[in-house]
Backbone of each chain as ProteinMPNN parsed JSONL, in Angstrom:
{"seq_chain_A": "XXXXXXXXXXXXXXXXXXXXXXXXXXXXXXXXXXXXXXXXXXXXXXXXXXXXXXXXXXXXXXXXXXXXXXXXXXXXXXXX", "coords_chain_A": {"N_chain_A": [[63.347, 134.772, -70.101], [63.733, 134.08, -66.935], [66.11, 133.814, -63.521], [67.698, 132.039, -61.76], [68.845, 132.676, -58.288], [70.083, 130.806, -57.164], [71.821, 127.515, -57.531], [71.033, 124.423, -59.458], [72.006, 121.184, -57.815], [71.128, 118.842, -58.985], [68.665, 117.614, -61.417], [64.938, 118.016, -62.413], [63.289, 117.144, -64.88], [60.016, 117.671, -65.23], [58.381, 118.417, -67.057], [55.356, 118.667, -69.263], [54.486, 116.303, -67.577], [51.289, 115.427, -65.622], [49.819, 116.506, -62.519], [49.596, 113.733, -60.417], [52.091, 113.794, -61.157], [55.047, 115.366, -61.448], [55.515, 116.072, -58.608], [55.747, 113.665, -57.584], [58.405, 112.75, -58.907], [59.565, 114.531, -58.216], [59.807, 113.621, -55.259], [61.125, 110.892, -55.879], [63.553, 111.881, -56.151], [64.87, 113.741, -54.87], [64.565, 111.314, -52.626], [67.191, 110.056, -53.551], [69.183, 111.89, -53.207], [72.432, 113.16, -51.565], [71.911, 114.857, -48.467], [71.53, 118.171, -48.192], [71.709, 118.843, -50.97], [70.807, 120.348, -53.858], [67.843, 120.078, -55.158], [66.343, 121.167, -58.517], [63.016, 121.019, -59.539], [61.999, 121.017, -63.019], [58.473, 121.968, -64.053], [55.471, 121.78, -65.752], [52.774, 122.323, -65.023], [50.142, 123.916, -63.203], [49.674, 123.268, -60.68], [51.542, 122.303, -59.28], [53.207, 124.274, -58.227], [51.623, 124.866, -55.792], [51.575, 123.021, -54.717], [53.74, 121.229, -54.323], [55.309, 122.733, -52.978], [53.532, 122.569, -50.464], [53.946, 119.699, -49.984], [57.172, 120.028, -49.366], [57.427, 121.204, -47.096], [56.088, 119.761, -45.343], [57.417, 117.713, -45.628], [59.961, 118.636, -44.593], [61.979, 119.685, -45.558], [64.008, 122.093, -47.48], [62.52, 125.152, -48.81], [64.004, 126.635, -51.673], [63.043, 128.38, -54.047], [60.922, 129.434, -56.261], [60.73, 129.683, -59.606], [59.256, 131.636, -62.286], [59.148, 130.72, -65.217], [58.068, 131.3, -67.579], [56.922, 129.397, -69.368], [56.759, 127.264, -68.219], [57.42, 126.279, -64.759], [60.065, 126.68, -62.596], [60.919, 124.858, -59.437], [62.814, 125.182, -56.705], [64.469, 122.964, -54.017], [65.844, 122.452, -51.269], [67.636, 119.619, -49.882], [66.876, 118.552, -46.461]], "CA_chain_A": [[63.482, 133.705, -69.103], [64.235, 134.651, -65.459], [67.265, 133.428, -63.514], [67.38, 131.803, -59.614], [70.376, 132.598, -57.725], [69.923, 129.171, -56.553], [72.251, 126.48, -58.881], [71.021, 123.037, -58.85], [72.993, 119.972, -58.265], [70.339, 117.86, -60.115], [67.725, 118.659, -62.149], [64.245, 116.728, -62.684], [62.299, 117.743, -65.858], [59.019, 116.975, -65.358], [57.242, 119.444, -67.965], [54.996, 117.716, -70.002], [53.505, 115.439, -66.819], [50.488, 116.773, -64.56], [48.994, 116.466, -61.083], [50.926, 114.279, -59.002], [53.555, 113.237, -61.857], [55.981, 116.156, -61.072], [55.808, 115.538, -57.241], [56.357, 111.807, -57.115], [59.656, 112.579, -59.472], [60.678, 115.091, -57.239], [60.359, 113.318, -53.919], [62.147, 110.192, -55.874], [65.223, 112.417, -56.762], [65.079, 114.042, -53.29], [65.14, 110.461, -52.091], [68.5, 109.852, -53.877], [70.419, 112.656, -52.95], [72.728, 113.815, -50.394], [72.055, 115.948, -47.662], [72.406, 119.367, -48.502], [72.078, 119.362, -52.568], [69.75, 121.492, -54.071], [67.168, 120.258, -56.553], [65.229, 122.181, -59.718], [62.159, 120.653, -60.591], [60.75, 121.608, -63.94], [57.125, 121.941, -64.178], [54.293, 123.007, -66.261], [51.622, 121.656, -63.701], [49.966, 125.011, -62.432], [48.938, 122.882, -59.153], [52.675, 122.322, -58.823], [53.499, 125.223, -57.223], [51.165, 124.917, -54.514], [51.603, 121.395, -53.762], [55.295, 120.806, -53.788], [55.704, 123.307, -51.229], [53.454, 121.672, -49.066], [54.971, 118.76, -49.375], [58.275, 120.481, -48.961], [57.511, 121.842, -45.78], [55.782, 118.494, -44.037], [59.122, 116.643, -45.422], [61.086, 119.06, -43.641], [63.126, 119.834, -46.49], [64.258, 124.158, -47.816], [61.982, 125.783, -50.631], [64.489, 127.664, -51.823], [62.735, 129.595, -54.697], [59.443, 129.033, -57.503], [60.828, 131.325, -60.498], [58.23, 131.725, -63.476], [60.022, 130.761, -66.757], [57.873, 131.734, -68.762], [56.158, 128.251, -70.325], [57.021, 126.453, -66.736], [58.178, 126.816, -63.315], [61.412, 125.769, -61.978], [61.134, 125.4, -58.59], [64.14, 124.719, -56.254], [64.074, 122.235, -53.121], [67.033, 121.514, -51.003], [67.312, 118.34, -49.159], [68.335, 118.716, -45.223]], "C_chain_A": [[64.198, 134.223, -67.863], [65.315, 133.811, -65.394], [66.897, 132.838, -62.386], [68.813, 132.343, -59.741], [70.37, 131.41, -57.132], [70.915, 128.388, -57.751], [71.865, 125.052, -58.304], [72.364, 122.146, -58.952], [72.422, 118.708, -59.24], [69.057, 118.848, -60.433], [66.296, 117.64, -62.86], [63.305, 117.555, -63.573], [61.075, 116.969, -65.81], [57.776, 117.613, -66.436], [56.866, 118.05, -68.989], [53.833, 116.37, -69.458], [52.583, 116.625, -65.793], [50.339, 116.099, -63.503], [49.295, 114.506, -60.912], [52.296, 113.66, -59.827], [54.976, 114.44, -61.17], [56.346, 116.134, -59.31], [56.415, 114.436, -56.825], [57.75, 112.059, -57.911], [60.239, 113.199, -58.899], [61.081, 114.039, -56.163], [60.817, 112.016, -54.474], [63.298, 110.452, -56.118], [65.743, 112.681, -55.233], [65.593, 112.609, -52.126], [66.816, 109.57, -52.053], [69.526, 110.314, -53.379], [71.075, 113.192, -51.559], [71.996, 114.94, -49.767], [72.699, 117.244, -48.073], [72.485, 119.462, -50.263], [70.914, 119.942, -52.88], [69.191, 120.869, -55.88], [66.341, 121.142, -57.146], [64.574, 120.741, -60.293], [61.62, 121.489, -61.316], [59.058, 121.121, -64.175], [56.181, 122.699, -65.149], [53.219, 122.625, -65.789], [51.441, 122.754, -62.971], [49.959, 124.569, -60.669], [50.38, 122.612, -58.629], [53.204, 123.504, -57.691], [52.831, 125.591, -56.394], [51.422, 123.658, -53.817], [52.77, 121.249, -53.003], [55.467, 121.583, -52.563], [54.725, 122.86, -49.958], [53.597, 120.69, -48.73], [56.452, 118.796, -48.833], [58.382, 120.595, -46.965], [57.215, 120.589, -44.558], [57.169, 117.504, -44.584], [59.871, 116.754, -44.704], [62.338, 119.513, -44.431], [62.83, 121.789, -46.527], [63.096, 124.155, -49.197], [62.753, 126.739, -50.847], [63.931, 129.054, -52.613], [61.724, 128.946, -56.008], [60.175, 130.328, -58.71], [60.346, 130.749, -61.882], [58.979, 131.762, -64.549], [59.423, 131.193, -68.234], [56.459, 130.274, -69.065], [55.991, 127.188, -68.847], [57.232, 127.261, -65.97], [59.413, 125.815, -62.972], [61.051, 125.886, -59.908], [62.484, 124.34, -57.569], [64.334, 124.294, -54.735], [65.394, 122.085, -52.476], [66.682, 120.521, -50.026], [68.081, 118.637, -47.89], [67.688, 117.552, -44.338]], "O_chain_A": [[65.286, 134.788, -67.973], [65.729, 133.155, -66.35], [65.77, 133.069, -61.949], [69.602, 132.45, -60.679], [71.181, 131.468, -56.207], [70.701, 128.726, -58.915], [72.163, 124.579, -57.207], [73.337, 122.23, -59.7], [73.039, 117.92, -59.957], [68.632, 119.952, -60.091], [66.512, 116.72, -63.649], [62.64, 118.492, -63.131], [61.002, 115.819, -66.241], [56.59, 117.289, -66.507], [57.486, 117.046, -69.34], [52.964, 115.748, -70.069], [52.79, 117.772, -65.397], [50.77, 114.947, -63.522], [48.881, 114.102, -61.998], [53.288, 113.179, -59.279], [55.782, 113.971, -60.366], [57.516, 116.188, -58.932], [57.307, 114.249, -55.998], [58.544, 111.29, -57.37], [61.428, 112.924, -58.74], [62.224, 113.599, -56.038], [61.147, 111.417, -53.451], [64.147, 109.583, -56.313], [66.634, 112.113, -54.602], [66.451, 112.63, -51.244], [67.383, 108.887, -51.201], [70.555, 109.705, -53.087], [70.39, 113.581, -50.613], [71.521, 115.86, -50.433], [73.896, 117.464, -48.26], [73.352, 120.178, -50.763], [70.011, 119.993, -52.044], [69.637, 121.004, -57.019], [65.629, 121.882, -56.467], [65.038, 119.837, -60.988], [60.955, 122.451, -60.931], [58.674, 119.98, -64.434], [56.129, 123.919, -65.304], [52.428, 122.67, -66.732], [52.26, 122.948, -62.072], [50.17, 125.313, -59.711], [50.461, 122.7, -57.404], [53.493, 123.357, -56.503], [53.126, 126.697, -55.94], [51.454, 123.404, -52.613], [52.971, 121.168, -51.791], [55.706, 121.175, -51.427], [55.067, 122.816, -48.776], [53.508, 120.352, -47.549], [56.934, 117.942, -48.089], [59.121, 120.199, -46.064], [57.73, 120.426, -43.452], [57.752, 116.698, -43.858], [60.507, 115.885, -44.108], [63.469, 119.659, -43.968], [61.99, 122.498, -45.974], [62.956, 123.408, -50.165], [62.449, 127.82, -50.343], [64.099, 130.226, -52.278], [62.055, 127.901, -56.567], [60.096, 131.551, -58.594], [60.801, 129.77, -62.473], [59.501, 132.828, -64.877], [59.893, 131.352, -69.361], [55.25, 130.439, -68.903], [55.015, 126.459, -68.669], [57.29, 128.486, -66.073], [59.566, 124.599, -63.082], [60.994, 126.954, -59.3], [62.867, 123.185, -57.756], [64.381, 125.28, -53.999], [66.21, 121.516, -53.201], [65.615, 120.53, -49.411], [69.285, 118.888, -47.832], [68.241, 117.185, -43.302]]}, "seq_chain_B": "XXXXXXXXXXXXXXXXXXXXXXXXXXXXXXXXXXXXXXXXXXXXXXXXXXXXXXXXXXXXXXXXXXXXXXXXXXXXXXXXXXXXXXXXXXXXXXXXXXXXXXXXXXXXXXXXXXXXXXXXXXXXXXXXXXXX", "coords_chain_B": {"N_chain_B": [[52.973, 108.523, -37.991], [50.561, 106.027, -38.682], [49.713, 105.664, -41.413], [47.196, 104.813, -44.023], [44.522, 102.905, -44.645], [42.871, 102.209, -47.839], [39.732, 101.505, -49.23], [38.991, 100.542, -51.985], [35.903, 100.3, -54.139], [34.339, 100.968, -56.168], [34.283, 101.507, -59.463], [34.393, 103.656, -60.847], [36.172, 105.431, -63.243], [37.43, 108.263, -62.339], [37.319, 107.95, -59.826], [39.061, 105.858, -59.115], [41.138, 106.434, -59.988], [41.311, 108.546, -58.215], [42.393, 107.76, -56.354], [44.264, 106.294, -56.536], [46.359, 108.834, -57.159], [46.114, 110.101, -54.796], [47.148, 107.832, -52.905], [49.629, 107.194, -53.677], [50.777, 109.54, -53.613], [51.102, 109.692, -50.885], [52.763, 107.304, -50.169], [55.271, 107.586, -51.471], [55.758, 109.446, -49.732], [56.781, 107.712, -47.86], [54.077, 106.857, -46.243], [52.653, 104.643, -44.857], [50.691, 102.614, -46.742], [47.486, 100.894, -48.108], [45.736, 99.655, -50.342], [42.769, 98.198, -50.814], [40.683, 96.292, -53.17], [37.721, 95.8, -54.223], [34.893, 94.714, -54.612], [33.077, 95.821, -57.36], [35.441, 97.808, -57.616], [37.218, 96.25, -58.72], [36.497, 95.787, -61.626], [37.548, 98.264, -62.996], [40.456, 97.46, -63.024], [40.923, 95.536, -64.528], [42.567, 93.92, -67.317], [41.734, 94.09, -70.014], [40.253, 95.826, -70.013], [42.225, 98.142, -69.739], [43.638, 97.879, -71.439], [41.701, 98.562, -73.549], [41.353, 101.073, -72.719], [38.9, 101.567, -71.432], [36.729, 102.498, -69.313], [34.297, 103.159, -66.778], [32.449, 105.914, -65.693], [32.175, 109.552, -65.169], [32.682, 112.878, -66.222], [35.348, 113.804, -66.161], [36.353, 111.515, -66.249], [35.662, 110.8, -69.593], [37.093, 112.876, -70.909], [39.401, 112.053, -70.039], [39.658, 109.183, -71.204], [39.671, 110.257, -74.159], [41.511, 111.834, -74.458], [44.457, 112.13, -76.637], [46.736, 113.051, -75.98], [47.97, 112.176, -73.527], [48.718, 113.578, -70.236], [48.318, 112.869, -67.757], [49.363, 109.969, -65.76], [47.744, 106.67, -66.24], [46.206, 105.163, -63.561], [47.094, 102.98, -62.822], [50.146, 103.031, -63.505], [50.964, 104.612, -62.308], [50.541, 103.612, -59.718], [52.189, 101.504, -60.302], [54.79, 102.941, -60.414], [54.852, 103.989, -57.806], [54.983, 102.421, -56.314], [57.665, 101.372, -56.319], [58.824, 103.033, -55.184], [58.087, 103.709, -52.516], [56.062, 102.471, -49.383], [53.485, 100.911, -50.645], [51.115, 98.915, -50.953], [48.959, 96.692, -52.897], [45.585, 95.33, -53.13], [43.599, 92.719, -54.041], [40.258, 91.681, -53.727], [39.075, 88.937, -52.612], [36.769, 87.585, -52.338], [34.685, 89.582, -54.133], [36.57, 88.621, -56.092], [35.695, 85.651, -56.338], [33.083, 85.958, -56.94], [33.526, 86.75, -59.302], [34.335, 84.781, -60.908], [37.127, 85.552, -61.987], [40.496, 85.459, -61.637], [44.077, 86.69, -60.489], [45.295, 86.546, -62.391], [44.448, 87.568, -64.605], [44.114, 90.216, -64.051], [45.578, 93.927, -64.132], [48.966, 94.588, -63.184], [49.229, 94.977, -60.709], [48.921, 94.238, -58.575], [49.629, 92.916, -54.872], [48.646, 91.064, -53.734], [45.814, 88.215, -53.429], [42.96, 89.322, -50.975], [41.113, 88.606, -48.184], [38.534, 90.138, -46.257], [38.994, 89.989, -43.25], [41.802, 89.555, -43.666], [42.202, 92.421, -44.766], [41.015, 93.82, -42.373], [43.08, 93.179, -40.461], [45.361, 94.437, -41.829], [44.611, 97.103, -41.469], [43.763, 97.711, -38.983], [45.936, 99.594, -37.137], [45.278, 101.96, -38.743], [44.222, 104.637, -40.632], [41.044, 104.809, -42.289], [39.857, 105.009, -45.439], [36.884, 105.096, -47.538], [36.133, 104.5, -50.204]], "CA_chain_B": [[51.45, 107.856, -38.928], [50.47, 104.877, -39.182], [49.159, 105.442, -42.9], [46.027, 105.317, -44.28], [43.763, 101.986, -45.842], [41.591, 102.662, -48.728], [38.771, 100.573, -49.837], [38.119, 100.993, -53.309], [34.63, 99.768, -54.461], [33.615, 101.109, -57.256], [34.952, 101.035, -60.691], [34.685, 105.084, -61.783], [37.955, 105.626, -62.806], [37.439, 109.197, -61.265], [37.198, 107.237, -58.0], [40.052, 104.976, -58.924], [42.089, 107.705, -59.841], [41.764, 109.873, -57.248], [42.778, 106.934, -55.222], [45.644, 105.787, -56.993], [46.916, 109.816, -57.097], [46.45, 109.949, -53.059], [47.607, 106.761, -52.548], [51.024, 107.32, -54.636], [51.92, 110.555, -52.878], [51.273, 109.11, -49.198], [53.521, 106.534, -50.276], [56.078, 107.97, -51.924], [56.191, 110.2, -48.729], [57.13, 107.034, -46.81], [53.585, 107.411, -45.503], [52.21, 103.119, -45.332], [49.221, 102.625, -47.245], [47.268, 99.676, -48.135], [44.865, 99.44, -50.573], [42.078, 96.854, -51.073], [40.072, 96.841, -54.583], [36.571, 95.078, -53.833], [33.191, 94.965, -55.568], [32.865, 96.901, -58.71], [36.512, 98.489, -58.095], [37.828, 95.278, -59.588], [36.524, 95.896, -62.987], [38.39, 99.231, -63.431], [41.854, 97.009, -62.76], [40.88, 94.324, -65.935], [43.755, 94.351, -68.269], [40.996, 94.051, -71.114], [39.573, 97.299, -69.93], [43.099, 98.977, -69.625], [44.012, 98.123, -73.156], [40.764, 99.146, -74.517], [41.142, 102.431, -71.997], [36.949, 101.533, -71.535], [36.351, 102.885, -68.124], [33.166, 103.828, -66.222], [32.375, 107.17, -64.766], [31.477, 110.821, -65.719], [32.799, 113.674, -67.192], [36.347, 113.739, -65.962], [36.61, 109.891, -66.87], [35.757, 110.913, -70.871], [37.98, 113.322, -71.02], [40.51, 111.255, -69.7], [39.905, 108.357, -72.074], [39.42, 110.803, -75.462], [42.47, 112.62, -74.553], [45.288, 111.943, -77.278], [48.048, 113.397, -75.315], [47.419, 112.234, -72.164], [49.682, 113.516, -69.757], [47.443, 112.294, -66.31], [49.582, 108.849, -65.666], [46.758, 106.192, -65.96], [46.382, 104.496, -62.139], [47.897, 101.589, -63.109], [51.245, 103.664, -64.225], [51.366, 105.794, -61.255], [50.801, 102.693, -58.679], [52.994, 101.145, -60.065], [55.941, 104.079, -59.642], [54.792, 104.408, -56.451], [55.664, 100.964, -55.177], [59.059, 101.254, -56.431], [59.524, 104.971, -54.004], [57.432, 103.99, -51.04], [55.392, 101.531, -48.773], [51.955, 100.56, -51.156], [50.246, 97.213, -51.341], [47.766, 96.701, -53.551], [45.193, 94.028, -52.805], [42.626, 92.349, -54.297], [39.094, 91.34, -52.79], [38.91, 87.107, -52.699], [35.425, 87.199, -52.398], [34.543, 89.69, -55.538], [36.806, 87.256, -57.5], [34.837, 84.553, -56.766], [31.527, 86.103, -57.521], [33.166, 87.076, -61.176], [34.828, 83.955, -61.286], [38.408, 85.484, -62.461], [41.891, 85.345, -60.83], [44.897, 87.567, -60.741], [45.993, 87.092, -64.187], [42.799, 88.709, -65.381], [44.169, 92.033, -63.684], [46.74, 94.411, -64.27], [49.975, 94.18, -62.495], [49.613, 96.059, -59.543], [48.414, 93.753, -56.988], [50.803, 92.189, -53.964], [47.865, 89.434, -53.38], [44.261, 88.902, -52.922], [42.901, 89.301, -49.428], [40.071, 88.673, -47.591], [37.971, 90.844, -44.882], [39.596, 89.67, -42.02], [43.462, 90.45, -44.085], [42.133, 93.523, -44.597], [40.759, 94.358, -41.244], [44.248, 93.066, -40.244], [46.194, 95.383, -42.03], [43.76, 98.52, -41.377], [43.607, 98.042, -37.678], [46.364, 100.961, -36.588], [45.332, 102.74, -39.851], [43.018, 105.718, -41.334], [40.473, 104.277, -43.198], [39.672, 105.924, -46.583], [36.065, 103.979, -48.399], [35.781, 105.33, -51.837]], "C_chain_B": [[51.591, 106.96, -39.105], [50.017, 104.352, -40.534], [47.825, 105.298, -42.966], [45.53, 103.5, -44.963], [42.837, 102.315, -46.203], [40.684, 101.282, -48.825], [38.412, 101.186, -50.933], [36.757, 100.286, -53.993], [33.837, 99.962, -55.219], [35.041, 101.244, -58.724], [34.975, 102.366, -62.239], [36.101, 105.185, -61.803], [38.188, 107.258, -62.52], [38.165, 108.748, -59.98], [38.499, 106.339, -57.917], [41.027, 105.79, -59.043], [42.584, 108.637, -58.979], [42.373, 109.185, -56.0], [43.893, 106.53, -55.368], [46.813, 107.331, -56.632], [47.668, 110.06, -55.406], [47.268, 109.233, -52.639], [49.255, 106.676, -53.03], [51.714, 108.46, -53.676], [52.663, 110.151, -51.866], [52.706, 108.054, -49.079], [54.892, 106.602, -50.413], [56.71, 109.277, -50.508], [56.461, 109.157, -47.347], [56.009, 106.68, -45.748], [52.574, 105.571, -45.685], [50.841, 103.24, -45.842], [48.926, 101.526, -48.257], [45.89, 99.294, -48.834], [43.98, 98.488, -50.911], [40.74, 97.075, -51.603], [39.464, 95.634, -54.24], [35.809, 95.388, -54.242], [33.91, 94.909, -57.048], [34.194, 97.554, -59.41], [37.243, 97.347, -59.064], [37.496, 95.267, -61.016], [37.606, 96.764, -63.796], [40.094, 98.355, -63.977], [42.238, 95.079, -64.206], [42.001, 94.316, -66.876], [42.968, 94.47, -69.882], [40.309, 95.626, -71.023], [40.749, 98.49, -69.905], [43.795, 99.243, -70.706], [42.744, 98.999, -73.984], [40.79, 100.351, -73.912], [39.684, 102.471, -72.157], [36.427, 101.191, -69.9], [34.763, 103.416, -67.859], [33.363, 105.199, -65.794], [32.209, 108.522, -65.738], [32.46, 111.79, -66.985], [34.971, 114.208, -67.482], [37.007, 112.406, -66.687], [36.815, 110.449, -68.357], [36.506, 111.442, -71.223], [39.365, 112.538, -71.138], [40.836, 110.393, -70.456], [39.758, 109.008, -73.83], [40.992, 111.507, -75.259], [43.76, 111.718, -75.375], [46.403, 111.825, -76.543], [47.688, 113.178, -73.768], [48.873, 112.357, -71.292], [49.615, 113.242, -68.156], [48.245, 110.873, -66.775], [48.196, 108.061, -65.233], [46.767, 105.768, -64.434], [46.957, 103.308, -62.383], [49.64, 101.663, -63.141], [51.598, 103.744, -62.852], [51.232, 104.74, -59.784], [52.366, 102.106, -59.192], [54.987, 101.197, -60.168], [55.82, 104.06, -58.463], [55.061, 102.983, -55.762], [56.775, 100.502, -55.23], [59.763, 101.805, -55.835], [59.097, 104.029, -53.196], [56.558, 102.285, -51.081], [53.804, 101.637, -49.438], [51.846, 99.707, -51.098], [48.974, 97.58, -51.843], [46.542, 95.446, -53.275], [43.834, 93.468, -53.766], [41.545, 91.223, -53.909], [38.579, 89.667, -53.13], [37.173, 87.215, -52.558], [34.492, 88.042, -53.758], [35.22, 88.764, -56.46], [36.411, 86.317, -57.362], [33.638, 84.829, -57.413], [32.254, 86.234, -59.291], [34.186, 85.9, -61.581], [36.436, 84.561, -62.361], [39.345, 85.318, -61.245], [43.086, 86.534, -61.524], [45.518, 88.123, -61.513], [45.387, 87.924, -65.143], [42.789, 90.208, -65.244], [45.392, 92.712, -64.068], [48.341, 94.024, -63.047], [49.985, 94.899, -61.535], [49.462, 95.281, -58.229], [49.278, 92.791, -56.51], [50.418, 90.606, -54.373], [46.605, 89.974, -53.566], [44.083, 88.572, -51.33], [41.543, 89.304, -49.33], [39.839, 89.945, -46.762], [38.504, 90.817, -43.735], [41.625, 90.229, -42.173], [43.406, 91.311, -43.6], [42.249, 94.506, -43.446], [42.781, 94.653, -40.33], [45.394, 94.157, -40.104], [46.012, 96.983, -41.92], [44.179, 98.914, -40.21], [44.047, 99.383, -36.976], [46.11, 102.084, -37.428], [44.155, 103.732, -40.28], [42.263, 104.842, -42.204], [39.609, 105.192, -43.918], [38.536, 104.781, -47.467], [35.507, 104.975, -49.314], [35.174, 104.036, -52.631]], "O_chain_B": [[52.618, 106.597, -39.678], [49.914, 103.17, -40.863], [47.178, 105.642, -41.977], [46.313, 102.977, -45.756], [41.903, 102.706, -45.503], [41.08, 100.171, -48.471], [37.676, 102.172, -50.983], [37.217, 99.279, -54.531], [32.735, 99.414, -55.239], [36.262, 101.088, -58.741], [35.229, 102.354, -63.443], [36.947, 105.094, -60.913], [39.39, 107.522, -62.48], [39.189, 109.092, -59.389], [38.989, 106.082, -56.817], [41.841, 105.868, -58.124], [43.636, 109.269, -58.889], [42.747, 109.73, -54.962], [44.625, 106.361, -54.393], [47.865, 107.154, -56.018], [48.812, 110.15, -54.959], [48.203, 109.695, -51.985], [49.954, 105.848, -52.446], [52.816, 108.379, -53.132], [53.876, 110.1, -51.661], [53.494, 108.042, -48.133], [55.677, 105.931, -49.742], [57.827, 109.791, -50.452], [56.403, 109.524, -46.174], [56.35, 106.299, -44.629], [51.867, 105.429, -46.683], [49.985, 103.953, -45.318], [49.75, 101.179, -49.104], [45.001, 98.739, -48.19], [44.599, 97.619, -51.526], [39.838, 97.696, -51.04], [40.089, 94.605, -53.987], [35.751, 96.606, -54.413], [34.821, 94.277, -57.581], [34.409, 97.817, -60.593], [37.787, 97.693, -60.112], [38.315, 94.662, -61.709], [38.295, 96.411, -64.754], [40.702, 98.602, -65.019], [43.08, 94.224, -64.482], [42.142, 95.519, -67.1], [43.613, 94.911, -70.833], [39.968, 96.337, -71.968], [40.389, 99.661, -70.025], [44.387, 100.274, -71.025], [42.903, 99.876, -74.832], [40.104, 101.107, -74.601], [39.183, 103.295, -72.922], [35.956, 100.162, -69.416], [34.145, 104.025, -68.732], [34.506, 105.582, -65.542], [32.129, 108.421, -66.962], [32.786, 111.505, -68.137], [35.588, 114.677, -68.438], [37.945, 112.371, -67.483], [37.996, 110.652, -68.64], [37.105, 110.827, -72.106], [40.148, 112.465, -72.085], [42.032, 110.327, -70.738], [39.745, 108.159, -74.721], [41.576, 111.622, -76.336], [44.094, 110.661, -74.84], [47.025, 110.772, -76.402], [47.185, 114.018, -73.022], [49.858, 111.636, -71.453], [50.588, 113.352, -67.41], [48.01, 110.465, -67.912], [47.533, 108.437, -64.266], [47.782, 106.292, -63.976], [47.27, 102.8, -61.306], [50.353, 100.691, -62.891], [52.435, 103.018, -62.316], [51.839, 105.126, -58.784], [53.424, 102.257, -58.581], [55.908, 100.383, -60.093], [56.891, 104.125, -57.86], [55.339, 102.818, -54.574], [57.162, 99.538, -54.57], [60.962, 101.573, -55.682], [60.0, 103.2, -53.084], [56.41, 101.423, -51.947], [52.965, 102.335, -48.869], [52.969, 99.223, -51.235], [48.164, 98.42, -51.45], [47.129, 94.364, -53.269], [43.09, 94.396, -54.084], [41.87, 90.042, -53.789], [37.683, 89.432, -53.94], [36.67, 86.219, -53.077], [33.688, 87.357, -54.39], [34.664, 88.209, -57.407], [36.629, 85.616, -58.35], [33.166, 84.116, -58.299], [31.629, 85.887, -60.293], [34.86, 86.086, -62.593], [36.721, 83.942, -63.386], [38.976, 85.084, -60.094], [43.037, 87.07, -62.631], [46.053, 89.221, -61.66], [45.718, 88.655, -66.077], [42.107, 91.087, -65.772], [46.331, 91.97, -64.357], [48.371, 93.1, -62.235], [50.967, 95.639, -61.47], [49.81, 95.641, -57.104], [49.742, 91.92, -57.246], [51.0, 89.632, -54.851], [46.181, 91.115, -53.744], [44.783, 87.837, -50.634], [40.807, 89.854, -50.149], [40.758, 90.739, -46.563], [38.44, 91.881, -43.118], [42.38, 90.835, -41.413], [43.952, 91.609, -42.538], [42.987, 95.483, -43.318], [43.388, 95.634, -39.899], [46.034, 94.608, -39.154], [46.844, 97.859, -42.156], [44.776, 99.973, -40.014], [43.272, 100.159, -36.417], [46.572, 103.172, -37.085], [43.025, 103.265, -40.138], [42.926, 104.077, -42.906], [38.82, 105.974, -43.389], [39.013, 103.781, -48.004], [34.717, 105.911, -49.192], [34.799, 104.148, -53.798]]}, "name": "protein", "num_of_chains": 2, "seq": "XXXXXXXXXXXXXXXXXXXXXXXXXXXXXXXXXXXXXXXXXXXXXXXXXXXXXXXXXXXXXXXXXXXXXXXXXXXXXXXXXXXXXXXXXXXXXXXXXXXXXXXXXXXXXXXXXXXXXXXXXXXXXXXXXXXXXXXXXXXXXXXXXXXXXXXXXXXXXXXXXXXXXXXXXXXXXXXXXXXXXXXXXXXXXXXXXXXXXXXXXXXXXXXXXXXX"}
């Protein structure tokens, strides 16, 4: 299992849901949190890791980092 | 953006699906959107057809309804997450429910109201229009 140097402040497990479950749980966590915290969504939704980041990017929010776990992806969003 | 209104009009749950999926993100991205379930789409949204999971449509659809583990939120699920994040309305078409002689209770829980043509137009006017 890989590592990020990234640490979240929350953490949204979405393994287990597909295509657009893991998105819509991100951008309702993202909607929660301060400015500036850094979420990890888990995913096992291959289409995940193309989507989120382009929703990342038209939000306006950081992609900090996609790291391959193995069975999932974590990937790591901050909110600015 | 002024958001997007769909017209849904048929009753593949492909077609309803891929509308509910769209329609959930846009939303959930703060992005207004306003859909209005007319004709045919009104069958898909039956609560007799959502218990029996006894949908129309092809090969994606079967799948969808044979699958044990289903981990695709049905459209019914995933609307109605998405109107708890973001700006959705759901609507349903006053003039298909007269032709099939039901009313609102007959459908799942997703819908604001029913609306006419003229609502619709209403609420489209500054808006993308999406006819699936």
């Amino acid at each position: 299992m890989s590592e990020s140097e990234h640490e979240a402040d929350e953490t949204v497990d979405a393994r287990g849901s597909a295509c657009p479950g893991p998105l819509m749980d991100l951008i309702g966590k993202i909607k929660n949190v301060e400015d500036g915290s850094v979420v990890a969504l888990l995913t096992e939704d291959e289409g995940s890791k193309n989507d989120v980041p382009e929703w990342v990017e038209e939000a306006g929010h950081d992609l900090l980092d996609i790291v391959d776990e193995g069975e999932y992806y974590s990937i790591y969003v901050k909110k600015t | 953006m002024n958001g997007y209104a769909v017209v849904l009009a048929s009753e593949e749950l492909e077609r309803v699906q891929a509308v509910s999926m769209i329609a959930s993100v846009a939303a959930s991205s703060d992005i207004p959107v306003e859909v209005f379930v007319t004709m045919n789409g009104l069958n898909a949204f039956e609560t007799a057809a959502i218990e029996e999971m006894d949908f129309e449509g092809g090969r994606v659809a079967e799948a969808m309804m044979a699958a044990e583990d289903v981990s695709v939120p049905l459209f019914t699920e995933q609307m109605e997450k998405a109107k708890a994040i973001g700006p959705l309305k759901v609507y349903a078409c006053e003039l298909a429910m007269d032709l099939l002689d039901t009313d609102l209770e007959e459908y799942a829980d997703v819908f604001d109201d029913t609306l006419g043509v003229s609502g619709f137009l209403n609420r489209a006017k500054d808006k993308q229009i999406i006819f699936v």
